[in-house]
N, C-alpha and C positions, 0 to 999 in steps of 0.2 A: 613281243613280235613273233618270230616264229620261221621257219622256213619254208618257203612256198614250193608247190610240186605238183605234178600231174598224174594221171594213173593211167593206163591202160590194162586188158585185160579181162579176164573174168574169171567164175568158175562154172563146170557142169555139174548139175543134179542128177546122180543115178540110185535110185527111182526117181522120179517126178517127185515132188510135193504137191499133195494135191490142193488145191485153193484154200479150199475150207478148213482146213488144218495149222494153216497162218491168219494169226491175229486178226484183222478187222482192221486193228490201231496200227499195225506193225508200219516205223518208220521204216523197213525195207519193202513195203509196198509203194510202189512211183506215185499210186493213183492219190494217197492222203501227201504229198509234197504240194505245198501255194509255190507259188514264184519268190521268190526270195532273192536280193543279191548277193547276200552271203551264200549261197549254194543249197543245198538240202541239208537236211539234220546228220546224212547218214552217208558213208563212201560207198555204200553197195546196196543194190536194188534187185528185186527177184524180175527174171527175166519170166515175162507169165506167159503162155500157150495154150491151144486148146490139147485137148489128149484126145487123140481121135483113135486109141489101142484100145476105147469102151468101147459101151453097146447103147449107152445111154445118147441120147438125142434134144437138143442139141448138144456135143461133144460139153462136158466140163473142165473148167480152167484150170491148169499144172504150172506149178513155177519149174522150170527145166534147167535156172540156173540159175547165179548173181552177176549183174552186169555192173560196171562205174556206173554211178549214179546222176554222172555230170562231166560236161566236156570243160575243160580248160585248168586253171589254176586253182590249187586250192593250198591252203594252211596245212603241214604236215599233224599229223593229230592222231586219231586212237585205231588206226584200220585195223592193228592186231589185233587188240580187243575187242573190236566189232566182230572180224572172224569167230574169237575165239567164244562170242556171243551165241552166236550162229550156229557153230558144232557143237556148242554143250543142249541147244534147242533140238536143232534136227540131225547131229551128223554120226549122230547112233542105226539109224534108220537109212541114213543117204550118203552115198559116197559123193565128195565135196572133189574134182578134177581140174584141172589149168594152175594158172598161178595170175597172181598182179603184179603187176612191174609200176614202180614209182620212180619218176625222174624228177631229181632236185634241182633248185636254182643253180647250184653249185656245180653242175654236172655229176653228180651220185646217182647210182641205179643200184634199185634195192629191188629182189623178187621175192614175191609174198606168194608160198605153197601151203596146202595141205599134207601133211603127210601122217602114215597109218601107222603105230606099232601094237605092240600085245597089248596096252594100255589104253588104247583106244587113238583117234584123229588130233592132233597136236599141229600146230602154224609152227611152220619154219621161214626164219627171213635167213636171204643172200645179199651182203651188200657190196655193190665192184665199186673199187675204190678210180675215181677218176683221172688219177694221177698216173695208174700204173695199171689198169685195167683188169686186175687182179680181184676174184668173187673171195671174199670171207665168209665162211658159213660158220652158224651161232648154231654151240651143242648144245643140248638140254644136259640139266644135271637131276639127280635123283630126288632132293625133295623139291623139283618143280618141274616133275614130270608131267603135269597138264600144260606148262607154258613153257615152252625151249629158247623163246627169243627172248636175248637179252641186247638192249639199246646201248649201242656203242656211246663213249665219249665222243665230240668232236675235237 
């Protein structure tokens, strides 16, 4: 089964990505999702724009962010690792801003950041416990230094 939950949120892209530099295929493109009632393949989608900061004419297309990928309920599942997909791709090059907030069946609120150290862009989760409204934040330890979140018991 699984624990159902919703997402809000997003993050900003600083530089732009420029179209052509993401995949064709990439399941974080909106435009290759069919309609599905299980939701899309992926929690997060490139929010795409034109860039109108060129010279070029018509303006060419920038993803400027990552938006939810879908309104409502979904199966709690792999967003960390989706992130952490994402900044080992582009997040040498692009500063990754905002955070995700996910709301469980339970009343659990978890917030899903990017953050920066000497090692490079690493995903940090906050999770407020609903009982007591109190944020636990999950350190990173040294040999897993590319990933700091570690998935509480229930």
């Amino acid at each position: 089964m699984g624990i159902h939950s919703s997402l809000e949120g997003g993050f900003t892209l600083t530089p732009p990505i420029p179209l052509h530099k993401i995949p064709a295929d990439s399941p974080h493109l909106a435009a290759n999702h069919r309609p599905d009632p299980l939701g899309p393949p992926v929690d997060l989608v490139f929010a795409i724009a034109p860039d109108y900061d060129t010279d070029t004419a018509p303006a060419a297309e920038v993803a400027i962010g990552l938006d939810i990928a879908y309104e409502g309920g979904r199966k709690s599942g792999r967003l960390v690792g989706e992130i952490e997909e994402l900044l080992a791709a582009y997040g040498t090059a692009h500063i990754f801003t905002g955070e995700v907030i996910e709301h469980d069946e339970d009343g659990g609120v978890t917030y899903y950041q990017v953050r920066y150290d000497p090692n490079g862009p690493v995903v940090s989760m906050e999770e407020e416990d609903p009982e007591d409204g109190e944020a636990e934040e999950d350190e990173g330890c040294e040999e897993h230094r590319s990933r700091i979140v570690r998935l509480h018991a229930a």
